[in-house]
Backbone as JSON Lines, residues from 0, in Angstrom:
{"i":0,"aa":"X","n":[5.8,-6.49,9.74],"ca":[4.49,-6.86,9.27],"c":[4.61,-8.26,8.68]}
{"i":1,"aa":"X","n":[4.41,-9.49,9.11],"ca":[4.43,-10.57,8.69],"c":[2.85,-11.23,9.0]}
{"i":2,"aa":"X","n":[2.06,-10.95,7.63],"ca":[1.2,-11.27,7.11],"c":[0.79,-12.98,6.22]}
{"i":3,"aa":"X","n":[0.08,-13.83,6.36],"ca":[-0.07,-14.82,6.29],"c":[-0.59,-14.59,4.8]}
{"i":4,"aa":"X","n":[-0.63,-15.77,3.68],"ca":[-1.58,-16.01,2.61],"c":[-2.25,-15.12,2.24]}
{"i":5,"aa":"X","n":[-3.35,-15.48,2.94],"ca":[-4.7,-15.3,3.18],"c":[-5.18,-13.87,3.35]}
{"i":6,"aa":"X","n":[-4.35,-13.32,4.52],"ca":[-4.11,-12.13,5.12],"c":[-3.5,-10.94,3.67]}
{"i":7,"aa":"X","n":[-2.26,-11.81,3.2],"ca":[-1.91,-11.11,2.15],"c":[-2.86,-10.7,0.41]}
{"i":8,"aa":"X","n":[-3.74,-11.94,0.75],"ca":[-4.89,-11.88,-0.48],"c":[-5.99,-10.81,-0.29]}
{"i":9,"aa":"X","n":[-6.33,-10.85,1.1],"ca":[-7.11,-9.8,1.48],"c":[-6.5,-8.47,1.67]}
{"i":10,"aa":"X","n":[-5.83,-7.88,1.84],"ca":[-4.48,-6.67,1.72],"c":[-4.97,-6.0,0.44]}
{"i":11,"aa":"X","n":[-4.19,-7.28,-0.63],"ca":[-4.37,-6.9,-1.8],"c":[-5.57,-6.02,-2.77]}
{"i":12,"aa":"X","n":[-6.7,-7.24,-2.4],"ca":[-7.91,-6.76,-2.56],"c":[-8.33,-5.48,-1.82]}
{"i":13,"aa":"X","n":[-8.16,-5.59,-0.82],"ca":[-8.79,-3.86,-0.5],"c":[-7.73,-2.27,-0.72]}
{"i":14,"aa":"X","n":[-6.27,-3.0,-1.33],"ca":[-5.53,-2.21,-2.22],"c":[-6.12,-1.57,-3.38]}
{"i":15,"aa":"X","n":[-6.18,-2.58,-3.94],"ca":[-7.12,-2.85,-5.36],"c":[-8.23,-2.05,-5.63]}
{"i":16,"aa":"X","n":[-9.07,-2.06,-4.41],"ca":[-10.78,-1.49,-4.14],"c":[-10.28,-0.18,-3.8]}
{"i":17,"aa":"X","n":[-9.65,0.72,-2.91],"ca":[-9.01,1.73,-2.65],"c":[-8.38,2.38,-4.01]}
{"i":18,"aa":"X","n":[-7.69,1.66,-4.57],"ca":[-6.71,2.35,-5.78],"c":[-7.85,2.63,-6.85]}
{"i":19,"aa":"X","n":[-8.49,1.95,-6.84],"ca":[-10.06,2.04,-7.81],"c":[-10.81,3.27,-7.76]}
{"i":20,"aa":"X","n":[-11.1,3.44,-6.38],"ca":[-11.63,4.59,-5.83],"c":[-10.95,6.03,-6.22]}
{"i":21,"aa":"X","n":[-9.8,5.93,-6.31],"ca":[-9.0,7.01,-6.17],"c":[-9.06,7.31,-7.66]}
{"i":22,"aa":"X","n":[-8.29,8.93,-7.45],"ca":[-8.4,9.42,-9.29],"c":[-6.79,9.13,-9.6]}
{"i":23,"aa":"X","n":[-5.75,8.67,-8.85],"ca":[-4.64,7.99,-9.42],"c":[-4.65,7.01,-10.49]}
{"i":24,"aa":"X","n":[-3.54,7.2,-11.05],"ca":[-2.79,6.04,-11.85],"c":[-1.86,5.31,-11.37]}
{"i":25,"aa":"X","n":[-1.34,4.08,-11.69],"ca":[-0.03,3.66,-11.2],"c":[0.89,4.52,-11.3]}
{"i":26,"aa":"X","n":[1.21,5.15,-12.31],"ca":[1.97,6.21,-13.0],"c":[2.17,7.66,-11.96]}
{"i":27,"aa":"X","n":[1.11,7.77,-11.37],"ca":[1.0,8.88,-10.46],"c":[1.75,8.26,-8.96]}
{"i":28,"aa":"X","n":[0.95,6.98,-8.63],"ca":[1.47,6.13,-7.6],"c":[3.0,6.51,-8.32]}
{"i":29,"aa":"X","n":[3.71,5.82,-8.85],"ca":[5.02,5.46,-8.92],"c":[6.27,6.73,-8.71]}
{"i":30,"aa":"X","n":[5.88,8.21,-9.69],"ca":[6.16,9.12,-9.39],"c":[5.81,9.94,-8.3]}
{"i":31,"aa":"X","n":[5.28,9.96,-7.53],"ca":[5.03,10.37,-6.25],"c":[5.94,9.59,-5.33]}
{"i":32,"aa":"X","n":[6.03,8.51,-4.94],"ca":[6.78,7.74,-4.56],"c":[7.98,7.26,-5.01]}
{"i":33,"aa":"X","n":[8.67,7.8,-6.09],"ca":[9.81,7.8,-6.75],"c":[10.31,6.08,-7.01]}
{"i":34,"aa":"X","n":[9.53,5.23,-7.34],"ca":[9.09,3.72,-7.53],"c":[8.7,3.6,-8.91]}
{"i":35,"aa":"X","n":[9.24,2.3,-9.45],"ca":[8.64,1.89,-10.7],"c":[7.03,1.23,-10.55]}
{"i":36,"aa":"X","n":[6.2,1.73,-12.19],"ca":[5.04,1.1,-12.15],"c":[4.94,-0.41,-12.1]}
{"i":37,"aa":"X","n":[6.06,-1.26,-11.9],"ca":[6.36,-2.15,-11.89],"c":[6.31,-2.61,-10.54]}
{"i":38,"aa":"X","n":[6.7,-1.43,-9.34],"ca":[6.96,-1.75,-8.11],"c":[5.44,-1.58,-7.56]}
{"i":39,"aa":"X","n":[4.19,-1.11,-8.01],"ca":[3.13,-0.57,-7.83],"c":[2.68,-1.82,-8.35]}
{"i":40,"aa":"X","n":[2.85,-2.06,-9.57],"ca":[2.06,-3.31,-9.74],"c":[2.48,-4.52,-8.16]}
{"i":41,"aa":"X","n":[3.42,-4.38,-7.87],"ca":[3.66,-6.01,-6.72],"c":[3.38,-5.5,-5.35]}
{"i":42,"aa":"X","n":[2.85,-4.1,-5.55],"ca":[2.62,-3.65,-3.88],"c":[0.93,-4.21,-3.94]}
{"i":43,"aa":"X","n":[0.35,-3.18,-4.98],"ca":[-1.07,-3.76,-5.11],"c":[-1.35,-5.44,-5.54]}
{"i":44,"aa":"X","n":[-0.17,-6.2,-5.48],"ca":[-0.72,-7.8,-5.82],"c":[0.03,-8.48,-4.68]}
{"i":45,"aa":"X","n":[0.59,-7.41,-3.66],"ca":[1.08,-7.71,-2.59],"c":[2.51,-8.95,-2.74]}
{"i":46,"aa":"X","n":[2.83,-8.59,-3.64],"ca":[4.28,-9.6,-4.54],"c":[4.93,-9.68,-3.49]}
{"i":47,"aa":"X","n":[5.39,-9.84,-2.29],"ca":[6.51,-9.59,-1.56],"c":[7.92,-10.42,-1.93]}
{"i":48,"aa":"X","n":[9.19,-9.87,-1.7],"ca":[9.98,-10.31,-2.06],"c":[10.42,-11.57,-0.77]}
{"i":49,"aa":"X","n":[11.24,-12.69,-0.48],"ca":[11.27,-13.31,0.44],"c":[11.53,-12.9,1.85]}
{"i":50,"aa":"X","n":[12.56,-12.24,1.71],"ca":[13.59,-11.48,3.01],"c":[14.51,-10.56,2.76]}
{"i":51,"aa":"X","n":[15.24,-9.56,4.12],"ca":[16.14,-9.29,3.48],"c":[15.86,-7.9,3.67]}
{"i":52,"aa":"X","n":[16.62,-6.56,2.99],"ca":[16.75,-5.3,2.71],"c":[15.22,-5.45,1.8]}
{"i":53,"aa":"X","n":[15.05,-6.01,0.54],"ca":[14.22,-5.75,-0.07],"c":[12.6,-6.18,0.49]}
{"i":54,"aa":"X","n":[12.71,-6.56,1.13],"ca":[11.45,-7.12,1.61],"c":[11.2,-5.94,2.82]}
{"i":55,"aa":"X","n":[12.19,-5.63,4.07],"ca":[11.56,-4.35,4.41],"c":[11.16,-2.89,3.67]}
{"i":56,"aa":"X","n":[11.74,-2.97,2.65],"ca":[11.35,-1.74,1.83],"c":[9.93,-1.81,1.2]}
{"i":57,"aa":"X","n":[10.15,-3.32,0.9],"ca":[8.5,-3.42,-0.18],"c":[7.42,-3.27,1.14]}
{"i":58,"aa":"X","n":[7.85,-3.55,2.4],"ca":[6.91,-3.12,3.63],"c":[6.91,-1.74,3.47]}
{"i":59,"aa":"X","n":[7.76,-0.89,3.52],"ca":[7.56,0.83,3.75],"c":[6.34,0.85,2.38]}
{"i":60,"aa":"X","n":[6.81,0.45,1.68],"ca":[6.27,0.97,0.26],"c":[4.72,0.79,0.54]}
{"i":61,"aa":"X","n":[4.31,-0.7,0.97],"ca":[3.21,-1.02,1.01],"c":[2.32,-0.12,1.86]}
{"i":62,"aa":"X","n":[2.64,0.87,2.85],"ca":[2.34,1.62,3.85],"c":[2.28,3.02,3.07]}
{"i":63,"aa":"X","n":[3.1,2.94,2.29],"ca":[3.24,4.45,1.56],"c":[2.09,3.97,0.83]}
{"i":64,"aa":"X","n":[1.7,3.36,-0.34],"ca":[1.15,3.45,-1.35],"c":[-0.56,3.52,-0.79]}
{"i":65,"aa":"X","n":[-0.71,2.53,0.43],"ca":[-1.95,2.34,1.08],"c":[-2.46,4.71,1.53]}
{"i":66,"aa":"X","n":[-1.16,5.11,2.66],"ca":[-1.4,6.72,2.61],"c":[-1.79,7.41,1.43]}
{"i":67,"aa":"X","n":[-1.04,7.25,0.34],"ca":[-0.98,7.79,-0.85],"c":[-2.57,8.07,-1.47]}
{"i":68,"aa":"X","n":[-3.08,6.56,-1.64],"ca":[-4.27,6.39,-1.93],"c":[-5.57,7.18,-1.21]}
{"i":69,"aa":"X","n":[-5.5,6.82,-0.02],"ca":[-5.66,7.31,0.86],"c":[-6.07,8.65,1.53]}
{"i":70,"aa":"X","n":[-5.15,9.41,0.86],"ca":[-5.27,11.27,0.72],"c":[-5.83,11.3,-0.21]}
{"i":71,"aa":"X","n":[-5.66,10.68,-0.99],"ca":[-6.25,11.42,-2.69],"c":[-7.76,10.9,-2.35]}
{"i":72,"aa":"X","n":[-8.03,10.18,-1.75],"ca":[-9.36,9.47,-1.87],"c":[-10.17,10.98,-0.87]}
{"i":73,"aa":"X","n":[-9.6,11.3,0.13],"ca":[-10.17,12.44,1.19],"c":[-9.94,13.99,0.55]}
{"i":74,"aa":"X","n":[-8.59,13.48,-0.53],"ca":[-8.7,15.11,-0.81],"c":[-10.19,15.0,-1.95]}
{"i":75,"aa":"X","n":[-10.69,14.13,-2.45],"ca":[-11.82,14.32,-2.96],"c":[-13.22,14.03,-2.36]}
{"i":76,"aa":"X","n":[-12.98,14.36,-1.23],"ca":[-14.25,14.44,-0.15],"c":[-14.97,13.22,0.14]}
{"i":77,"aa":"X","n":[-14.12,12.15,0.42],"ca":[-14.66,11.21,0.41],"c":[-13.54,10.01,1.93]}
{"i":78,"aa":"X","n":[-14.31,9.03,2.57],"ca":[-13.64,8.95,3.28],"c":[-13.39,7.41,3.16]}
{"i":79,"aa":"X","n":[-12.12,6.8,2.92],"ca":[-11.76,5.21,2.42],"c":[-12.35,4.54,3.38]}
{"i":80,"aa":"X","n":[-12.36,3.26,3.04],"ca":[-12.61,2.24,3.7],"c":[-11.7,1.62,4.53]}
{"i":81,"aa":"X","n":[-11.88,1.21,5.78],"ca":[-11.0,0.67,6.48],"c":[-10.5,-0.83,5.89]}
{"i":82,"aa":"X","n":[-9.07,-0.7,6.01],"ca":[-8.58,-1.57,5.8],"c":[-8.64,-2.96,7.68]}
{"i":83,"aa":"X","n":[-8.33,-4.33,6.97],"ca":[-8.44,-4.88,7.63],"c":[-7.0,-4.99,8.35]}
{"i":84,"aa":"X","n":[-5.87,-5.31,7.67],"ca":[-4.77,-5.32,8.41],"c":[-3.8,-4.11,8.85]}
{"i":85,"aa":"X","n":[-4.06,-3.34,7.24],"ca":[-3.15,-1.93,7.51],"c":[-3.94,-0.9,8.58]}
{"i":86,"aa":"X","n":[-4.03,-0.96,9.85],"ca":[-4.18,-0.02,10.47],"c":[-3.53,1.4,11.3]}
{"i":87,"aa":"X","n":[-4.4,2.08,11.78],"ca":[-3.32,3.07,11.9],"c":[-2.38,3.85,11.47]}
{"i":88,"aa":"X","n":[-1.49,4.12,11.66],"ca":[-0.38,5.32,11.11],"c":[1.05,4.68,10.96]}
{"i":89,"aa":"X","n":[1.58,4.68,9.85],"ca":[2.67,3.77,9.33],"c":[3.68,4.01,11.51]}
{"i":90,"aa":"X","n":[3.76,5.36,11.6],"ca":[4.69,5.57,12.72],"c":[4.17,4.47,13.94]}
{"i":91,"aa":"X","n":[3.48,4.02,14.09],"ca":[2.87,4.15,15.08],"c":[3.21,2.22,15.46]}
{"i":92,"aa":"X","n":[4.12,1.4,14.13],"ca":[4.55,0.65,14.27],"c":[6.16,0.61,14.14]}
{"i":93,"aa":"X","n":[6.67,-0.18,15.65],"ca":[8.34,0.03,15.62],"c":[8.87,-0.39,14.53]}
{"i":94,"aa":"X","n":[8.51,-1.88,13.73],"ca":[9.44,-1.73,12.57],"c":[9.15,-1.34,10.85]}
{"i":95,"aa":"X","n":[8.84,-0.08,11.04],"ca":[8.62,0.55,10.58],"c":[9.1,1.64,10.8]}
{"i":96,"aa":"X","n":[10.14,2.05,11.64],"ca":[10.54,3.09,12.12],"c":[12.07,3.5,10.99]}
């Protein structure tokens, strides 16, 4: 997933608008995902790290946290908003596998 600026500002924001929606906390995000609220804060401000091991992980994460939201938003009868870049099903991209 190599996302531009721009691309990454908009990510963020409809992170942001999604996580809003939802009856989560970071706190819930973080323990569910076994991640610091620290790591939740740079997924939702889309922090990416440069390269590297850590930078594909903060990709899984970013995919996890987007699902995460996601369910909780449908398990309360309600159906999210499409995102612009995250589409589809984390599987359904090879590196991501």
């Amino acid at each position: 997933m190599s996302l531009n600026k721009e691309q990454r500002a908009i990510t963020s924001e409809e992170l942001k608008a999604h996580f809003e929606k939802s009856t989560l906390s970071k706190a819930d995000l973080a323990d569910t995902l076994n991640v610091s609220v620290e790591d939740i804060d740079h997924i939702l401000a889309m922090k990416a790290p440069k390269f590297g091991a850590k930078l594909q992980r903060f990709i899984h994460l970013v995919w996890d946290v987007r699902d995460e939201i996601n369910h909780d938003i449908r398990k309360h009868g309600k159906e999210p908003a499409p995102y612009t870049y995250l589409k589809g099903e984390k599987e359904d991209y090879w590196f991501l596998q």
